[in-house]
C-alpha positions as CSV (number, residue, x, y, z in Angstrom):
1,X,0.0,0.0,0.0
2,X,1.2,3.7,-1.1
3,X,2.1,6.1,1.7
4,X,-0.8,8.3,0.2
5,X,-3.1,5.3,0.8
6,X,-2.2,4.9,4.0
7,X,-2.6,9.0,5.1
8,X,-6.0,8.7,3.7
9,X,-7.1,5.9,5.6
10,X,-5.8,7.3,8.7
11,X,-7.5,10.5,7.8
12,X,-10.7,8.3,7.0
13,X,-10.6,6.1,10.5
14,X,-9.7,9.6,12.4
15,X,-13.1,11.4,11.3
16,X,-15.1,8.2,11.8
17,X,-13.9,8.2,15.6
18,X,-14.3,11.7,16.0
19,X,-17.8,11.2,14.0
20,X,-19.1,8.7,16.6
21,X,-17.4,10.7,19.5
22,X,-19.6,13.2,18.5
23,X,-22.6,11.3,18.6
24,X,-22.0,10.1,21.8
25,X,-21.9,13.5,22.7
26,X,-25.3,14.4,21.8
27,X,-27.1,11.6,22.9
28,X,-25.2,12.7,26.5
29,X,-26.8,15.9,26.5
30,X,-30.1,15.1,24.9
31,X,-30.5,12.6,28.3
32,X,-29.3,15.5,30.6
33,X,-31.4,17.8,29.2
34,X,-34.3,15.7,29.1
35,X,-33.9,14.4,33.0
36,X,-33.7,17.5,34.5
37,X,-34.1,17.3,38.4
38,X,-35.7,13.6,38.5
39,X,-32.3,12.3,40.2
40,X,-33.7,8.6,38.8
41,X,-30.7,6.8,36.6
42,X,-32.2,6.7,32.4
43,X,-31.8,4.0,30.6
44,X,-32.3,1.6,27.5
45,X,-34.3,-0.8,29.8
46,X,-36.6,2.2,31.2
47,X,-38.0,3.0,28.0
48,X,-38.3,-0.6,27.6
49,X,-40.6,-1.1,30.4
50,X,-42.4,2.0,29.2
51,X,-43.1,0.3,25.9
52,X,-43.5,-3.0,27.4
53,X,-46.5,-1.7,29.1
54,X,-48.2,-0.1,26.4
55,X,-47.6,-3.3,24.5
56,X,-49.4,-5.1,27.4
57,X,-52.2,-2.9,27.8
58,X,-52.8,-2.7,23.9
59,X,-53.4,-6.4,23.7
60,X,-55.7,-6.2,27.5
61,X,-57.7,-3.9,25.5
62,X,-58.0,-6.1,22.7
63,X,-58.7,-9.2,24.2
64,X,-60.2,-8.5,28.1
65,X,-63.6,-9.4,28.5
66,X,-64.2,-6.0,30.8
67,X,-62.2,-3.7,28.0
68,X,-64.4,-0.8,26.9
69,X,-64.3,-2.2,23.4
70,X,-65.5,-5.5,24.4
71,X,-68.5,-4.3,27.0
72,X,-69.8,-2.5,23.7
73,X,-69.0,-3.6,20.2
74,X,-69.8,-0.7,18.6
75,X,-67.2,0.8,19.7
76,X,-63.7,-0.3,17.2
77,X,-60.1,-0.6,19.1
78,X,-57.4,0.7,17.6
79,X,-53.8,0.9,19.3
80,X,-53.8,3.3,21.5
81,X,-51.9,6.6,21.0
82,X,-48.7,7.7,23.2
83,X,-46.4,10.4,23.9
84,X,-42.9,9.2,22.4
85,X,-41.4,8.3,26.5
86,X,-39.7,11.3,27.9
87,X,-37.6,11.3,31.7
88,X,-38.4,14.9,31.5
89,X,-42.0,13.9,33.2
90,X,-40.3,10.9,35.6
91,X,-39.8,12.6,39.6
92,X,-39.6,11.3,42.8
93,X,-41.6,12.8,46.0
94,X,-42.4,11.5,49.2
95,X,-46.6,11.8,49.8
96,X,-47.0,14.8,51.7
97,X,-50.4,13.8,54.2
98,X,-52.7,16.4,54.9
99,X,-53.7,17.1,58.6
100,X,-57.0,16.7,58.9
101,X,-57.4,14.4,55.3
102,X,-61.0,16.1,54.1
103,X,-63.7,14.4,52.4
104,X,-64.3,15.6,49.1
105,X,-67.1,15.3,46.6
106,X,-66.2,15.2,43.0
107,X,-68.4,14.9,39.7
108,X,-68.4,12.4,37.5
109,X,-69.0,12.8,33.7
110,X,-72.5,11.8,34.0
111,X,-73.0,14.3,37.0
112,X,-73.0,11.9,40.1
113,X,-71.6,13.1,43.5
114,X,-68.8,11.0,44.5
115,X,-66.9,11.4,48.0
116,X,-63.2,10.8,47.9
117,X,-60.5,11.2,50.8
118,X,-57.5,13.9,49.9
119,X,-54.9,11.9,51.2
120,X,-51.9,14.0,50.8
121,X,-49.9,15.8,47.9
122,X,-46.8,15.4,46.4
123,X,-44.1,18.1,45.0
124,X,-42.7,18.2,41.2
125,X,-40.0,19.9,40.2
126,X,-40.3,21.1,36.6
127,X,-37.8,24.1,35.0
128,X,-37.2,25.3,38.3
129,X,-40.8,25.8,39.6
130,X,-42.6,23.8,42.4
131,X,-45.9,22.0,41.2
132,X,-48.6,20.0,43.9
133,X,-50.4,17.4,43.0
134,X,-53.3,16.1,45.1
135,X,-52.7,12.3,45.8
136,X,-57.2,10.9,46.4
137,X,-58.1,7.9,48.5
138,X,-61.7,6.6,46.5
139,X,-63.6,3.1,46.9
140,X,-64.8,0.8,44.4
141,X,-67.9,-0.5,43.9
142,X,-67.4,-3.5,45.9
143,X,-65.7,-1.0,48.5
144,X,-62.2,-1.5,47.8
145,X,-59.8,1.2,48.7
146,X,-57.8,3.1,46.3
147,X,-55.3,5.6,45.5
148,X,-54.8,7.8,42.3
149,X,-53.8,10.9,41.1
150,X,-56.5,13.0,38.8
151,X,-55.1,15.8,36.3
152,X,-55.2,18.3,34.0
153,X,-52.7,20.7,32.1
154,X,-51.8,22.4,29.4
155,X,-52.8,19.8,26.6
156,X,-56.2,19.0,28.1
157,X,-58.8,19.1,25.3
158,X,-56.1,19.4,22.9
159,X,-53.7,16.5,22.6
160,X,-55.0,14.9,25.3
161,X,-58.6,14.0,26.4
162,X,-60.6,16.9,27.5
163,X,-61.8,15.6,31.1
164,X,-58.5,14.8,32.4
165,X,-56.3,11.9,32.6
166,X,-54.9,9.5,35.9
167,X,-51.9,8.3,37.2
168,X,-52.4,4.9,39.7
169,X,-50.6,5.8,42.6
170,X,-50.1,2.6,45.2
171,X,-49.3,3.2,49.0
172,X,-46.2,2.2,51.2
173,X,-46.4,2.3,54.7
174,X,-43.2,3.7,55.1
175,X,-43.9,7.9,55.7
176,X,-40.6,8.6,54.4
177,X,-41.1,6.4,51.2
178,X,-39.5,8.2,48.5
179,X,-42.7,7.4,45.3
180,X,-41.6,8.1,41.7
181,X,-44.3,10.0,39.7
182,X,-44.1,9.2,36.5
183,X,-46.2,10.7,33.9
184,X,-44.8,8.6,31.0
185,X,-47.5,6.1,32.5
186,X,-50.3,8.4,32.9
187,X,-53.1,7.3,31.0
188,X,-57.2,8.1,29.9
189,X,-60.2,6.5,31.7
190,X,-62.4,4.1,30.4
191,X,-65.5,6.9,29.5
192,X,-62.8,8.3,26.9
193,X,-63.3,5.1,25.0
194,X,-66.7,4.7,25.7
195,X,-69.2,7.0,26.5
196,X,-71.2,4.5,28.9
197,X,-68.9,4.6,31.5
198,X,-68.3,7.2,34.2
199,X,-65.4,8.5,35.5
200,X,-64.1,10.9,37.8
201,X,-63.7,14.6,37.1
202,X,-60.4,16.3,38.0
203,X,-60.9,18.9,40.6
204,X,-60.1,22.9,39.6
205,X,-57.1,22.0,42.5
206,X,-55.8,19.4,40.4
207,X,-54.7,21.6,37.1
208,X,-51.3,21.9,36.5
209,X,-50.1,25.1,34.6
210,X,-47.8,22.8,32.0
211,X,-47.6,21.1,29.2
212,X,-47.7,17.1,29.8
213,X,-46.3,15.8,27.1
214,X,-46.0,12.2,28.3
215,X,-47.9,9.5,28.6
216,X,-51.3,8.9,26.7
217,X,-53.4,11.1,24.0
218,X,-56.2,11.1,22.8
219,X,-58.2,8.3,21.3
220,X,-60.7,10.0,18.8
């Protein structure tokens, strides 16, 4: 090989590594940009799990005796629609209790009373402001307890569906449990599918003055 050959190739190899060091780069600061403040390690196998679970709930949807689409065949499933995952909207919070914990009534989108418990609230930090978000103890029919958080922002009624959306929240014990908050996994109740069901309304409280560009949009 000629020494002319040779300088190129080492010319070629040298902007390949500096190409791919370059990349590297980027994808660096695209993932500290994105995290912000949510102090949780990001990760191939995080967005994994996200689309794991949509995955999952996609074929529930499709199959589950109870799914909206099954209950009334009139109505046609098609996947559902996502936010592309984002740690922007992943935070961590311990559950802040309130002292007393009122009973509250809610509506729901038929314009029933229900009561539910404020349990507590936890904080999000998002571009350097401090957001609430009320964390509701409600009962099922068959009077199970439950815990979820009810929302709206920014994208309510635009990309996403106009009563609100929910995030499950499940309880530890522990009063210094550190929760994660995680609005890549916040999702639309079943009366967005299907206009026989009811489902709770989002209290004025429970607005958050953002965009929520995570998690699920909507169906129609």
């Amino acid at each position: 090989m000629s020494d002319i050959k040779i300088i190129g190739s080492l010319k070629m190899n040298k902007s390949k590594v500096l190409y791919i060091v370059l990349i590297q780069i980027i994808v660096l600061l695209f993932l500290a940009c994105n995290s912000k403040e949510t102090n949780i390690e990001v990760d191939d196998e995080y967005i994994k799990s996200i689309l794991a679970h949509r995955n999952e709930k996609d074929s529930l949807m499709r199959v589950e005796e109870h799914s909206p689409f099954n209950r009334d065949t009139t109505v046609e499933f098609s996947p559902l629609k996502y936010y592309e995952p984002d740690p922007a909207f992943l935070f961590k919070s311990i559950l802040f209790r309130y002292n007393p914990q009122d009973t509250v009534e809610i509506l729901g989108t038929k314009g029933e009373i229900r009561r539910v418990i404020k349990e507590g609230f936890v904080k999000l930090d998002f571009d350097e402001t401090e957001y609430r978000v009320n964390v509701y103890k409600g009962f099922s029919s068959n009077g199970l307890a439950y815990h979820s958080i009810w929302f709206t922002d920014k994208t309510t009624g635009d990309e996403t569906y106009g009563v609100g959306r929910y995030l499950d929240f499940e309880m530890n014990k522990d009063p210094d449990f550190v929760y994660d908050i995680d609005f890549n996994y916040a999702y639309n109740p079943y009366c967005s599918y299907n206009a026989r069901y009811s489902c709770p309304i989002p209290r004025e409280e429970d607005y958050l003055d953002l965009l929520i560009e995570a998690g699920e949009k909507n169906f129609h």
